[in-house]
C-alpha positions in Angstrom: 0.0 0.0 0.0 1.7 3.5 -0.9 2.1 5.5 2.1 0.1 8.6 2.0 1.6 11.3 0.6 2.7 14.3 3.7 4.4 17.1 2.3 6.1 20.0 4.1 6.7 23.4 3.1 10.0 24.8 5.3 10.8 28.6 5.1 14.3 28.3 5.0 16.8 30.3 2.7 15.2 29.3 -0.4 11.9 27.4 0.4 12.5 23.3 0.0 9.5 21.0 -0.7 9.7 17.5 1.3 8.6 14.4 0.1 7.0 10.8 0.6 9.1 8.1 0.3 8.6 6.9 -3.6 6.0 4.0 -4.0 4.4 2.9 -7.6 3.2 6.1 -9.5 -0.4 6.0 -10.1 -3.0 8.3 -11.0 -4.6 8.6 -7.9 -1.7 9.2 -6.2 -0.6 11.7 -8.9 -3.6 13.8 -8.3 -3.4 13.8 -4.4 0.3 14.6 -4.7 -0.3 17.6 -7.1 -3.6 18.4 -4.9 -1.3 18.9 -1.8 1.2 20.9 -3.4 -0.9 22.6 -4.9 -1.7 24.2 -8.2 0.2 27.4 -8.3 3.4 25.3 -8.3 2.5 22.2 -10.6 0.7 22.3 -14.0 -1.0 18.8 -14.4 -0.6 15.3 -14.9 -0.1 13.1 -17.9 0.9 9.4 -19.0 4.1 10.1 -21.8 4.7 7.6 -24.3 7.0 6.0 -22.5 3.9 5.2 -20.1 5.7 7.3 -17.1 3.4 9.4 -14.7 4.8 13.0 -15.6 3.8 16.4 -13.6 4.7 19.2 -14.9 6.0 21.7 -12.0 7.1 25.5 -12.1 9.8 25.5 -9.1 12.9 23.5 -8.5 11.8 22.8 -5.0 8.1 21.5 -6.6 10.6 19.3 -8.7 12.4 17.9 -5.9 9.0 16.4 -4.1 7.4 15.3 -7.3 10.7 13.4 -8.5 11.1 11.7 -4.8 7.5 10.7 -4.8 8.5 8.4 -7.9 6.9 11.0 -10.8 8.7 12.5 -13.7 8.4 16.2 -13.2 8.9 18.2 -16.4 10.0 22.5 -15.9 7.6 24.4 -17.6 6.7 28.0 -17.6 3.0 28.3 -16.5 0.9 27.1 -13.6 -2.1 24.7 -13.7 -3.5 27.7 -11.7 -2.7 30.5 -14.6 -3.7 27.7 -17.5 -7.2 27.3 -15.4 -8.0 30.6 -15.2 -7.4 31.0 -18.8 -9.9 28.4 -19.6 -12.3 30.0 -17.2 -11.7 33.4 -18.6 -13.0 32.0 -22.2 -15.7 30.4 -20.7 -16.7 33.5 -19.7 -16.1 35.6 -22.7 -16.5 32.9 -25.7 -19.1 30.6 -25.2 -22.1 30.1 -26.8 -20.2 32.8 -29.4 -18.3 31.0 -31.8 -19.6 27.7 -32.7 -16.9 25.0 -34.3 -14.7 26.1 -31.3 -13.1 23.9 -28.2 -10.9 24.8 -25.4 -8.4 22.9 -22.9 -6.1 22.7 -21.3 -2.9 21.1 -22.5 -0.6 19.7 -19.6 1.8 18.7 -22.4 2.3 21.7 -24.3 2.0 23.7 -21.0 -1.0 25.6 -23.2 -4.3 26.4 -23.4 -5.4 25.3 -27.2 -7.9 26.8 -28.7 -9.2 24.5 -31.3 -10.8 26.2 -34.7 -13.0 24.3 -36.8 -13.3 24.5 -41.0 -16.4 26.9 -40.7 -15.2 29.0 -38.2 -11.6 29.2 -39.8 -14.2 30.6 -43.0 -15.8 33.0 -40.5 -14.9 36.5 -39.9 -16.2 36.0 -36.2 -12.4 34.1 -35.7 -10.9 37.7 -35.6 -13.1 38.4 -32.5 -12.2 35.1 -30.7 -8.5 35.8 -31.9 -8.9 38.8 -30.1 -10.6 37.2 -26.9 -7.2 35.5 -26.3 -4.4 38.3 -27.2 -4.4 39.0 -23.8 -2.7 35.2 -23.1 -0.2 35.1 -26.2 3.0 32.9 -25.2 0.1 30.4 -23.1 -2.7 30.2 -25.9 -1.9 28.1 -29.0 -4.6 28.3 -32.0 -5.4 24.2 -33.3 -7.2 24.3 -36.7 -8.6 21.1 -37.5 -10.7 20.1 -41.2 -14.4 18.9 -40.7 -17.1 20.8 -38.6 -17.9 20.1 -34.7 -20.9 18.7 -33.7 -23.1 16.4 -31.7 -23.0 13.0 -32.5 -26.9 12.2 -32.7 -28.2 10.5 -35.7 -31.7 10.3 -37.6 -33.7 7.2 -36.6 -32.2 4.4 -38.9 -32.0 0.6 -38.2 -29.1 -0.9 -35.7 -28.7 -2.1 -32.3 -29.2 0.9 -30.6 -31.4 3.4 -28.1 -33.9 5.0 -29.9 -36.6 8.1 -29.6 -38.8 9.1 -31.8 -36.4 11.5 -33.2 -33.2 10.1 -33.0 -31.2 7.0 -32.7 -28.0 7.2 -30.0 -26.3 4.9 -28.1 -26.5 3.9 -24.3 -23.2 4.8 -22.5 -23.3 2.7 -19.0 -26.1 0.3 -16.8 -25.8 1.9 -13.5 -28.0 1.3 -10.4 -28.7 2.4 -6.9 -29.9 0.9 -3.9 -33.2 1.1 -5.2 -33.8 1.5 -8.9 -31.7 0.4 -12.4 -30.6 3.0 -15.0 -28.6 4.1 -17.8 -26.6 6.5 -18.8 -26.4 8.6 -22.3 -25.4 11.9 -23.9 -28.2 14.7 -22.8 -28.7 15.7 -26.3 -30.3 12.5 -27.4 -33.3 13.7 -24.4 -34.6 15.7 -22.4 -36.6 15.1 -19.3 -39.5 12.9 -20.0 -37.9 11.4 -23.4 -38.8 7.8 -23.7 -36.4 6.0 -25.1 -37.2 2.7 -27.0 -35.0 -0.8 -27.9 -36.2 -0.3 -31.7 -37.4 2.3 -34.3 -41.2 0.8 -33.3 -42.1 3.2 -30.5 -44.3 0.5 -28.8 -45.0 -0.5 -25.1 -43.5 -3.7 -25.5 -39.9 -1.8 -26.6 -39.5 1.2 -24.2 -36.6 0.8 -22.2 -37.6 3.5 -19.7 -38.0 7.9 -19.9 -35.3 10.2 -18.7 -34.7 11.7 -15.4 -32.8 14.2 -15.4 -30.7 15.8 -18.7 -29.1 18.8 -19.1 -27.3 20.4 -23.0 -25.8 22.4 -23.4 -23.8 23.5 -20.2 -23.2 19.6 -19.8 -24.1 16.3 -22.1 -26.2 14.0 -20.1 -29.2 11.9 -19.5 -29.8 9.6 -17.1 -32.8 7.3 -18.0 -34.7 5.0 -15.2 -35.7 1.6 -16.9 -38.9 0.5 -16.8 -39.5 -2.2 -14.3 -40.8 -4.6 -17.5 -37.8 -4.5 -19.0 -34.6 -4.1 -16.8 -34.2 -7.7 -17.0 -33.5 -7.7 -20.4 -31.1 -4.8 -20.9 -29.3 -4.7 -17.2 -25.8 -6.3 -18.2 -23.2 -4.3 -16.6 -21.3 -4.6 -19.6 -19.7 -2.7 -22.5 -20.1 -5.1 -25.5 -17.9 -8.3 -24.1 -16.0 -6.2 -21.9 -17.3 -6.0 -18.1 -17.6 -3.1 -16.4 -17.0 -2.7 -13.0 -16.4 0.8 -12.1 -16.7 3.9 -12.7 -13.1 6.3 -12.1 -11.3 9.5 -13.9 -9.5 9.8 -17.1 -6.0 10.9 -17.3 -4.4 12.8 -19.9 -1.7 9.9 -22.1 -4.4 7.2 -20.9 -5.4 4.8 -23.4 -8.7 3.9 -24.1 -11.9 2.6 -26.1 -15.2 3.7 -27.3 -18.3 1.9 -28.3 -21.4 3.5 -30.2 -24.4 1.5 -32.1 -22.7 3.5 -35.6 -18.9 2.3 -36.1 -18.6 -0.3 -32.6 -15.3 0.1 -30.6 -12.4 2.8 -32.0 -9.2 2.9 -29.7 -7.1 6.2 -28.6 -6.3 8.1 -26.2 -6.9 11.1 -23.4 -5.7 14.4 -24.8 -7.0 16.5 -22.3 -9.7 17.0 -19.4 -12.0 19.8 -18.7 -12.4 20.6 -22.4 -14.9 23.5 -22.9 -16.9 22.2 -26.9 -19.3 25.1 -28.5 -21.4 23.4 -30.5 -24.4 24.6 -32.7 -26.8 24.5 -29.4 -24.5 26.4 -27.5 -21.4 25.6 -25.0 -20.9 22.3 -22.7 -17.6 22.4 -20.2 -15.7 19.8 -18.2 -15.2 17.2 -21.1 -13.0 14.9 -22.2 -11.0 15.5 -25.3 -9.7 12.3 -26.8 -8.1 10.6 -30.0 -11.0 8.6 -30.6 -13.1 8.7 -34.0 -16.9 9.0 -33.6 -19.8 9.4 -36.3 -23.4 10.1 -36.2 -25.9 7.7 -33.7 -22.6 6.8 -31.1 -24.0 10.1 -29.1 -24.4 8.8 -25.4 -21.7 5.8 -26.3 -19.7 4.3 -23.9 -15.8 5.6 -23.5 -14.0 3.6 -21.6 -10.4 1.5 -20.4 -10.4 -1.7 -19.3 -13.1 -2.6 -16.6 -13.1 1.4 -16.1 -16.0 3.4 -17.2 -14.8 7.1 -18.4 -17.2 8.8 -20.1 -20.5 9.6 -22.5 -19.9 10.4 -26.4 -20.8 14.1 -26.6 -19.5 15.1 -29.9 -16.1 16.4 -31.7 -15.3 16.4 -35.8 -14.1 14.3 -38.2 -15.1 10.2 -38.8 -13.5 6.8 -38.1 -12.7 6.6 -42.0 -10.2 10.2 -42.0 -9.9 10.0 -37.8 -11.0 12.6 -35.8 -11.4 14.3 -32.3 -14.2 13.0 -30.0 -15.2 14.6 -26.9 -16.9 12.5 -23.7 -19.0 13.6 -21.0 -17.2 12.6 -17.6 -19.3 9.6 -16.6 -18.6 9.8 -12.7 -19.9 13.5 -12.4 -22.9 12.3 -13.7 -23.5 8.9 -11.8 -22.6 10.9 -8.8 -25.9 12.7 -9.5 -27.8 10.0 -8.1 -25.3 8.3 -6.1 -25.4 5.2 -8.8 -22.8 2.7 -9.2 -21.4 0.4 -11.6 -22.2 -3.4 -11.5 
């Protein structure tokens, strides 16, 4: 078991940072580590491709604790704390402005990257988010990517799926509570009180169940309470053949899959959390920005790594033929609603 992590600040002629004794790197462990010293000194976590737990850290005495904890730290110029606020000063000034635009933060590239897509690189409205960031040159880099961003929803169309009347998408995760079974998809396939059904025949006999609670934009989710008739048939805690048995946090360098009821399961990895996406219908925040191709009807799809649920399929650009960037509503925030579980 890795001894919990104790560091101590000593005012000393030129401030030292001491450590824990090393144990096995992890992510947990990354995250409590940077959480203690805090954010003003370190600028993230990520996997590298060498599969090392790096931390990025701004001080030589922040290096010193991360490096004797057992984590790579990597110098870089700008805080997590100055890259957040970044972030939270576009969220306040960009979105629901420039649609075909993302933001995140990049632990790697010690940036915030603003990614542009085709129609907004066509736009004269990218002078005015240009400008929106001027303020932050040397931490903002522009990303301009081909294809458009959007939701990943689809017309109804035959295909194991989730289906309403208007659209067919794809369930992300069975969860339950101590009481009641449900399951989890992107909030733009429903809103409160959309039934969803097992088939394009919108009969008695193939409703799964009728959302709960959704919210889009702002955030991507649905949760949907099963019908009592018809948990039995659709309660495998499962993704495909691959079991599910929790429900955790995605890491930037992690790799991982995706399944959705269009192109099945596509491979990748995390680029970065806490993504902000501004799609036609406005802004969601707090995603996951990944590697991972997507296509029309995997909305609500399952990301994933291992036994490790991640995340809902939002949206992002591009297709699994050319590749593309897919985006994922953080699945624990949103079992956490309704204190639900894996199983």
């Amino acid at each position: 078991m890795l001894v919990a992590a104790f560091i101590a600040l000593i005012a000393a002629a030129g401030s030292t940072i001491a450590a824990p004794t090393a144990g096995i790197p992890t992510a947990e462990s990354g995250r409590a580590l940077i959480s203690t010293l805090g954010d003003s000194v370190t600028g993230g976590l990520y996997i590298d491709e060498a599969g090392s737990f790096v931390i990025p850290v701004t001080s030589d005495a922040a290096a010193a604790a991360v490096t004797e904890a057992g984590f790579v730290a990597k110098k870089v110029e700008h805080s997590l704390a100055k890259l957040n606020s970044i972030r939270s000063y576009l969220d306040d000034t960009a979105s629901n402005k420039f649609v075909g635009s993302a933001w995140h933060v990049d632990p790697i590239s010690n940036r915030v990257v603003i990614t542009v897509d085709s129609n907004l690189a066509k736009s004269a409205s990218l002078e005015s988010l240009k400008s929106a960031a001027s303020a932050y040159n040397g931490a903002v880099n522009f990303e301009f990517i081909n294809g458009t961003i959007s939701t990943f929803a689809a017309a109804v169309s035959g295909g194991a799926a989730i289906y309403t009347t208007q659209y067919r998408c794809s369930l992300g995760f069975n969860v339950k509570t101590s009481s009641a079974y449900y399951f989890l998809t992107a909030g733009h396939c429903g809103t409160v009180g959309t039934v969803f059904y097992r088939s394009t025949t919108a009969s008695t006999a193939n409703r799964l169940g009728a959302v709960t609670r959704s919210t889009f934009p702002g955030s991507d989710y649905a949760i949907v309470a099963y019908d009592s008739a018809t948990t039995g048939l659709t309660s495998v805690g499962n993704v495909g053949s691959q079991d599910i048995t929790t429900i955790g946090t995605a890491t930037v360098g992690q790799s991982v899959s995706r399944r959705g009821s269009t192109t099945g399961v596509h491979t990748g990895s995390v680029t970065a959390l806490g993504a902000s996406v501004t799609y036609a219908e406005g802004t969601v925040r707090g995603l996951i920005r990944t590697t991972v191709c997507a296509e029309g009807g995997d909305s609500g799809g399952s990301l994933y790594s291992g036994t490790t649920a991640l995340g809902l399929t939002s949206g992002g650009s591009g297709d699994c033929t050319s590749g593309g960037v897919t985006y994922f509503q953080p699945a624990n925030v949103v079992a956490s609603l309704i204190g639900a579980s894996a199983y």
